[in-house]
N, C-alpha and C positions, 0 to 999 in steps of 0.2 A: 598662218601666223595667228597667236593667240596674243593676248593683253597680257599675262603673261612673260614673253617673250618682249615686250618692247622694254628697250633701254628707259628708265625714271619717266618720268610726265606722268606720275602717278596723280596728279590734281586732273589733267584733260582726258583720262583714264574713266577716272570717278564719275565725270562730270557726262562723258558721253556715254556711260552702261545707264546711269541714273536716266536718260533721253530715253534709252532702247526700253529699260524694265518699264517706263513710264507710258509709252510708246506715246512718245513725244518727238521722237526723230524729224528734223526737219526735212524737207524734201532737196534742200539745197545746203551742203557744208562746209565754209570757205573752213582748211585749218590752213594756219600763217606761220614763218617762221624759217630761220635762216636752214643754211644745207647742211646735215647731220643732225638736227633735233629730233627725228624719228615719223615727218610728216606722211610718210609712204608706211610706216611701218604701223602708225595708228592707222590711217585708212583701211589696210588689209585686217588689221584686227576686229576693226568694226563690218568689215565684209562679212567677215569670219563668226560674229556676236549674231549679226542683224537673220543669216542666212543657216546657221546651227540647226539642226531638229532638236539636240537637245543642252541648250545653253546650261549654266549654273554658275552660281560662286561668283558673280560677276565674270564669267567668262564664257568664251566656246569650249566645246569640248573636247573637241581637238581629234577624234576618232568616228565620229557620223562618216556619212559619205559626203555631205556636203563639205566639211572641215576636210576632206582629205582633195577633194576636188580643187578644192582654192590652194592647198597648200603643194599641186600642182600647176597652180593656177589654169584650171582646166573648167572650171565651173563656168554653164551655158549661162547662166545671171550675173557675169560679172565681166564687166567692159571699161576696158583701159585706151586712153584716150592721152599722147604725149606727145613734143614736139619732133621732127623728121627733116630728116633732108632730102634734094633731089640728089641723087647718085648722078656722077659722072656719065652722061651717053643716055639717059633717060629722058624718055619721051617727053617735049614740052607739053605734049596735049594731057598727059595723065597725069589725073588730079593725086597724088600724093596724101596716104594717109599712115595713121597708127599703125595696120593691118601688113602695110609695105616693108615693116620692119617688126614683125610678130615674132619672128626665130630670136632675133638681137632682143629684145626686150626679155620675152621670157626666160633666157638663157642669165640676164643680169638680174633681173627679179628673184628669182631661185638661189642665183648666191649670194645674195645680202639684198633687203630693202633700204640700206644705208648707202646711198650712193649720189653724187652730182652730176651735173651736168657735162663734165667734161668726159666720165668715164662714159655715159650716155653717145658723147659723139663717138670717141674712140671707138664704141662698139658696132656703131655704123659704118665706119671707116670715116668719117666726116674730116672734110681736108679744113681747107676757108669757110664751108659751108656754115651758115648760120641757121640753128634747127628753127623752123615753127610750125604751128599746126594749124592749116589751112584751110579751103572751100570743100576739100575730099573729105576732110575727118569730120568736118560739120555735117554734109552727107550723108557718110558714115554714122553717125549717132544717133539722126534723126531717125535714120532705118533701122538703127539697134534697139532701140528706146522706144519703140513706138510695137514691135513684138510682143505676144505675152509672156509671162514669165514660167519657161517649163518646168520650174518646182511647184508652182501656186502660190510661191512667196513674194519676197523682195527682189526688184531689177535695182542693182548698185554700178554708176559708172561711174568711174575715179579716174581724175583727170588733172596729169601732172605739169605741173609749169600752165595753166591758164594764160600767166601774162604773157606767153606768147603766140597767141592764136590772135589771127589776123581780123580784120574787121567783115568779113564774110562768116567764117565761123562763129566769131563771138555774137553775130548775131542768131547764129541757127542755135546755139547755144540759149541763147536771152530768150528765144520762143520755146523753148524744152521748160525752162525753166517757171516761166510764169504760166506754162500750162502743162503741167505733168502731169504724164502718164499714173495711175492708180500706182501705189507702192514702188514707188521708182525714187531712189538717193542718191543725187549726185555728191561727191565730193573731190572738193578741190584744194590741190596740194598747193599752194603758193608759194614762192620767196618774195614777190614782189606785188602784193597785192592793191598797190595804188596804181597799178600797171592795168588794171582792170576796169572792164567800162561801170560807170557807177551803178547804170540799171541794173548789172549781174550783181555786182557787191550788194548792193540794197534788197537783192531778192535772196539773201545766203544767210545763214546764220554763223558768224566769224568766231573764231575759236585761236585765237594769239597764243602760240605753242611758247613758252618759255625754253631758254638754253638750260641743258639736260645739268644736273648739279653736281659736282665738284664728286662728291661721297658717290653718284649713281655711278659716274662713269671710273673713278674709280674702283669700284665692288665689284661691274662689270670686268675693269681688266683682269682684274686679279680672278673671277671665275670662269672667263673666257678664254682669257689670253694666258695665263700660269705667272701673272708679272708678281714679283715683290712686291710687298705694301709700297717701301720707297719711291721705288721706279713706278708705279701705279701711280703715286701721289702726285707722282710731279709732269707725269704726261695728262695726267687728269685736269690739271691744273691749265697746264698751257693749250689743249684742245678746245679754249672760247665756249663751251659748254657745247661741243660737235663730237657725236661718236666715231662722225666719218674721220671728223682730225684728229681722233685718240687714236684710229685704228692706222690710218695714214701716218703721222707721228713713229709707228713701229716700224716702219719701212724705210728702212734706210735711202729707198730708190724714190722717193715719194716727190711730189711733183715743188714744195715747199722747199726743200731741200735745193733747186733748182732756181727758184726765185730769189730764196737767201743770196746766192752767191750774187745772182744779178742785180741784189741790192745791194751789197758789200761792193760789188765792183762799181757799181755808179756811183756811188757816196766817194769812194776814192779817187776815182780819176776824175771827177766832179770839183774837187780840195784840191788837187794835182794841177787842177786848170788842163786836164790832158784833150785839146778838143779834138787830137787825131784818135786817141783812145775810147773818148765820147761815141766819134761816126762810126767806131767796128760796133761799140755797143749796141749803138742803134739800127747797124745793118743787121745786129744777130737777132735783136728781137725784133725786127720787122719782117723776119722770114717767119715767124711763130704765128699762128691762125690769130682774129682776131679775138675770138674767147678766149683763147690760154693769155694774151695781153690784157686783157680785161682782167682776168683772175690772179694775173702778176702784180698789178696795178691795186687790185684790192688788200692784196698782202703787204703791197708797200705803206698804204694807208696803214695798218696795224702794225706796222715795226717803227712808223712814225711816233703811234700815240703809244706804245712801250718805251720806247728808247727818251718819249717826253716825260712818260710819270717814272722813269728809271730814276732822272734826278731828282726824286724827290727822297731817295732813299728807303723807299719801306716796302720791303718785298713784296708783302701782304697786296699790293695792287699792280703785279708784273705779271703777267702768261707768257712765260718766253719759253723756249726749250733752251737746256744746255749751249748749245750751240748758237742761237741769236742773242745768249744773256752773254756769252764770251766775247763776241765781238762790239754789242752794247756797253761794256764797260771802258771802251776807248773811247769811241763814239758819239753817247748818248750825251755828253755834253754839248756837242752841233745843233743839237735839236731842243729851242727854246723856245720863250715867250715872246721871242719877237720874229721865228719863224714860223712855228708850227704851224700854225690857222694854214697860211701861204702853201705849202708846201702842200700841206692835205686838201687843201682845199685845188691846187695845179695837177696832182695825180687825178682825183677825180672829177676834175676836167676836162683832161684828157682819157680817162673811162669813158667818159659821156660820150666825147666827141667820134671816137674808135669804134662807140656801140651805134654809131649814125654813119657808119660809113668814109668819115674824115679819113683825109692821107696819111695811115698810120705813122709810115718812113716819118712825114715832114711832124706830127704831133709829136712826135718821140722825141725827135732831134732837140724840136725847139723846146720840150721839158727841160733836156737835160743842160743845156745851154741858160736855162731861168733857175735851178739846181746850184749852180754856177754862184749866181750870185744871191741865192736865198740862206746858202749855209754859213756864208760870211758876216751875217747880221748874228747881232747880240745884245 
């Protein structure tokens, strides 16, 4: 992966060759920033910069053997470090790490550095399981990390979703950290970086990735993808500045398209007063794992605060696709100033309380039942 090749963030671009040519690189690199801004996709770039024989131009160059290594991801200096599940019938006694899931990883690394959490589990098989990275991968690191480095260069561990490494790891992590090894970079891909213990924050130097802009990801579709300016313009638009939701967006089968419906049908039979129609709903999404509920739930938050600044009439501050501005047009009148707050603020409530383990069945139920009577205010 070259710098090059990443979608916009040309400022966090700039910002980190200027580190490398300065050799200024800090030893710890928190970047932040929601799912599709390209956090895994600078990291390998800067793998790719830090580890070159022969960099230029602000960039790698892309033909060394080290560049070709990484862009197998094969290169002995460079250690990935992400969240795992126990598979079904596996040993309580074995500590579970990254290394458990080496095939699954590299196989989705290879096809796109633009990916979340969900296709993550899918590629595990992940049923209910909830990934994190635990006392093994902490292990694991310390014994990676602590190697010399077989090119004479830099050792780079890149380490995705941090905020979910347990309180065992994030400590063996926190001792890497404030005592590293000679030319050793860790960087860390966050979404959720208050999720983080302070000591590790406080020892990183943080780097707040901005949503990729309107013009990047459109120029991208149109050179990637063969879209019309049009049809570029307007998936560009609605993808919240995510490459992974410009490219999802083209997929008819996309997992959004799933949640629309499940919005459209709770808002209806919610108006309907249908409470027998309410408990199918709730039985259908309480067979769904908890992350896909969690990530349903987050898109209802955002068809809330669309279908709120719908009524205000001005395009210019709408991301919908075709299809949630069509059904927003009947709609978006339910959703006001005297529910809104409520409404977003009871979904992710119930985010919260589903990501702690609550009775999803009974969280569900009682939303859509408080639903009921939030859409009736005005």
């Amino acid at each position: 992966m070259r710098y090059s090749e990443v979608i916009g963030q040309r400022d966090t671009i700039t910002r980190l060759v200027k580190l490398c040519d300065e050799e200024r690189m800090p030893h710890a690199l928190l970047l932040t920033g929601d799912t599709g801004y390209g956090k895994m996709a600078i990291a390998l770039a800067t793998a790719s910069y830090l580890l070159c024989s022969n960099p230029h131009d602000g960039d790698s160059c892309g033909e060394c053997p080290a560049c070709k290594m990484i862009r197998r991801l094969e290169h002995p200096d460079l250690h990935f470090s992400y969240p795992v599940i126990r598979p079904t019938g596996e040993a309580a006694g074995h500590k579970m790490a990254s290394d458990d899931f080496a095939r699954e990883w590299k196989e989705m690394l290879t096809e796109s550095p633009y990916f979340s959490i969900n296709k993550w589990l899918n590629a595990m098989g992940a049923a209910n399981q909830q990934a994190t990275i635990g006392v093994g991968e902490g292990e694991s690191l310390l014994h990676k990390m602590s190697l010399k480095s077989s090119q004479g260069g830099y050792k780079l561990s890149i380490i995705w979703l941090p905020e979910r490494m347990n309180g065992d790891c994030a400590n063996s992590l926190l001792k890497l950290i404030e005592e590293p090894p000679s030319k050793t970079v860790f960087i860390l891909c966050s979404e959720k970086p208050e999720m983080l213990l302070e000591t590790i924050r406080s020892r990183t130097q943080r780097i707040d990735m901005r949503s990729i802009t309107i013009p990047d990801i459109k120029e991208a579709l149109m050179r990637l993808r063969g879209l019309e300016e049009e049809t570029a313009q307007r998936v560009a638009r609605a993808s919240d500045g995510s490459w992974l939701n410009a490219t999802e967006l083209l997929n008819a089968d996309n997992e959004n398209a799933l949640f629309l419906d499940l919005f459209m049908s709770l808002m209806r039979l919610a108006f309907k007063r249908d409470i027998a129609g309410l408990k199918r709903w709730t039985d259908n999404v309480a067979a769904m794992g908890r992350e896909k509920q969690r990530r349903m739930l987050t898109y209802f938050v955002h068809m809330v605060r669309e279908n709120f600044m719908y009524n205000f009439g001005m395009p210019e501050l709408n991301y919908m696709t075709k299809e949630e501005e069509n059904f927003s047009t009947r709609f978006a009148r339910f959703i006001n100033e005297a529910n809104v707050i409520e409404i977003t603020e009871l979904f992710e409530r119930v985010m919260r309380d589903i990501g702690q383990n609550a009775n999803a069945r009974m969280e569900l139920y009682d939303m859509c039942l408080q639903i009921i009577v939030l859409l009736i205010r005005k």
